[in-house]
C-alpha positions in Angstrom: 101.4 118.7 108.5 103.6 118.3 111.3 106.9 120.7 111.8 109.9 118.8 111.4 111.3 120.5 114.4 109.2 119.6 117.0 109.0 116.1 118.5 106.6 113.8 117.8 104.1 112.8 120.6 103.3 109.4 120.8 100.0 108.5 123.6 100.6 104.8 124.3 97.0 103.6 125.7 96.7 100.1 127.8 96.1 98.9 130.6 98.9 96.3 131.4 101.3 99.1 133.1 104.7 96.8 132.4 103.6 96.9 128.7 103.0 100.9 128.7 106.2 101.4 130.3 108.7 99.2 128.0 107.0 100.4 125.4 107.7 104.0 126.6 111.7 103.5 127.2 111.9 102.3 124.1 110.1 105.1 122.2 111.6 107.5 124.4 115.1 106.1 123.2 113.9 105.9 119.7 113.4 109.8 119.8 109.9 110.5 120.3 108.4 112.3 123.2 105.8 110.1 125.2 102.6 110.4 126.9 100.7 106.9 128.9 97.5 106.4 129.6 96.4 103.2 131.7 92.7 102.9 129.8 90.3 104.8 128.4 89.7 107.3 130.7 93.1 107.9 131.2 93.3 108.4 127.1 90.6 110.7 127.1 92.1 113.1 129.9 95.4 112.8 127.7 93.9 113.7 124.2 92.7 117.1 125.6 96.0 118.1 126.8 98.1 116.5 124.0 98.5 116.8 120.9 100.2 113.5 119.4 100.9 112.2 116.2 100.0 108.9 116.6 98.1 107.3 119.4 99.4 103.2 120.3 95.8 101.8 121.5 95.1 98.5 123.1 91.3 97.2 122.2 90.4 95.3 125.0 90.4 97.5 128.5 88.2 97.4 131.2 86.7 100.9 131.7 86.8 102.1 127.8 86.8 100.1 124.9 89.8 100.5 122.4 87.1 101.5 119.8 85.2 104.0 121.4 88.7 105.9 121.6 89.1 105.0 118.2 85.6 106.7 117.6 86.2 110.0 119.5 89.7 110.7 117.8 88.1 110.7 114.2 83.9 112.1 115.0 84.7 114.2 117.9 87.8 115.5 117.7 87.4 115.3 114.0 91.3 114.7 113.7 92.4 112.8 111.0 95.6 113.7 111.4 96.7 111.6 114.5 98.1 108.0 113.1 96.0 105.5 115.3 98.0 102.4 115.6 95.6 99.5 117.8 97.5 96.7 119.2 95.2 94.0 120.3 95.2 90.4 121.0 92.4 89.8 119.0 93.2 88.6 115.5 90.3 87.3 114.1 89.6 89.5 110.7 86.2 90.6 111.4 87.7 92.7 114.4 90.3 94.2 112.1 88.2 94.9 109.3 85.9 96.8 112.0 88.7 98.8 113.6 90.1 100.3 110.7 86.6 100.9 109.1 85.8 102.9 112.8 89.5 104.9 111.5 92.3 103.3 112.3 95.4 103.6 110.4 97.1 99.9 111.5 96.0 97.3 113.6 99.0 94.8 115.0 98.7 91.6 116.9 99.7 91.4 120.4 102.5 90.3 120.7 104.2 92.6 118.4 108.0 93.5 119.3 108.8 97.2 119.6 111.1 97.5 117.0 107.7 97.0 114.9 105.9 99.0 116.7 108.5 102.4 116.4 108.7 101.1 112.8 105.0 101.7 112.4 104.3 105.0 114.1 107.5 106.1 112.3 105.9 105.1 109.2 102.8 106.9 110.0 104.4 110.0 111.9 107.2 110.9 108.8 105.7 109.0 105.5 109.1 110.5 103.5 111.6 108.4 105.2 111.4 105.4 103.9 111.3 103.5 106.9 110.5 100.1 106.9 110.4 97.5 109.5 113.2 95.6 108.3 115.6 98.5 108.2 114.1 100.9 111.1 115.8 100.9 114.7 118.1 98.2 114.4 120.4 98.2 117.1 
């Protein structure tokens, strides 16, 4: 369990940089601490010095696949703690079947507006509040 006193981490993981950082200001203003990673590699170096409660993950990125991170969260890092939450473009439902099979919590379809996104990794991050995207970080 995570201790309601210290923030939560979010690792936002893609490689569109303009993407990374919008999502980041808004997170940042919707109260969580953030960490960004511009592919898979990048994700890697930041899983072994963070600790975050959810990971946002894009799928498709051209040095490490989405689902190989997916992969080394849950079988080598055996962490089934950390809410995964993939963002991808694809929306076919043989890719989201897979992805949440290989341990993902969500998967949304790019594009998904940031209110959706806090919504979900609030949902994932603190279960007991009742947060729902309809009613989470309207402004």
């Amino acid at each position: 369990m995570y201790n309601e006193l210290e923030p939560k981490r979010v690792l936002v993981v893609d490689d569109d940089r303009d993407f990374v950082q919008t999502l980041e200001l808004y997170l940042r203003y919707a109260g969580y601490e953030v960490s960004c990673a511009y592919g898979g590699i990048g994700a890697l170096e930041e899983l072994r010095i963070t600790n975050p409660s959810a990971v946002i993950l894009d799928v498709m990125m051209p040095d490490i696949d989405g689902r190989k991170i997916v992969r080394y969260i849950r079988e080598k890092m055996k962490d089934y703690d950390t809410a995964v939450i993939v963002l991808s473009a694809l929306s076919d439902q043989n890719s989201r079947m897979d992805l949440l099979m290989e341990g993902a919590n969500e998967f949304l379809t790019k594009p998904c507006d940031p209110q959706r996104i806090s919504a979900t990794v609030e949902q994932f991050t603190n279960p007991d509040s009742g947060s729902s995207f309809l009613d989470a970080h309207v402004y």
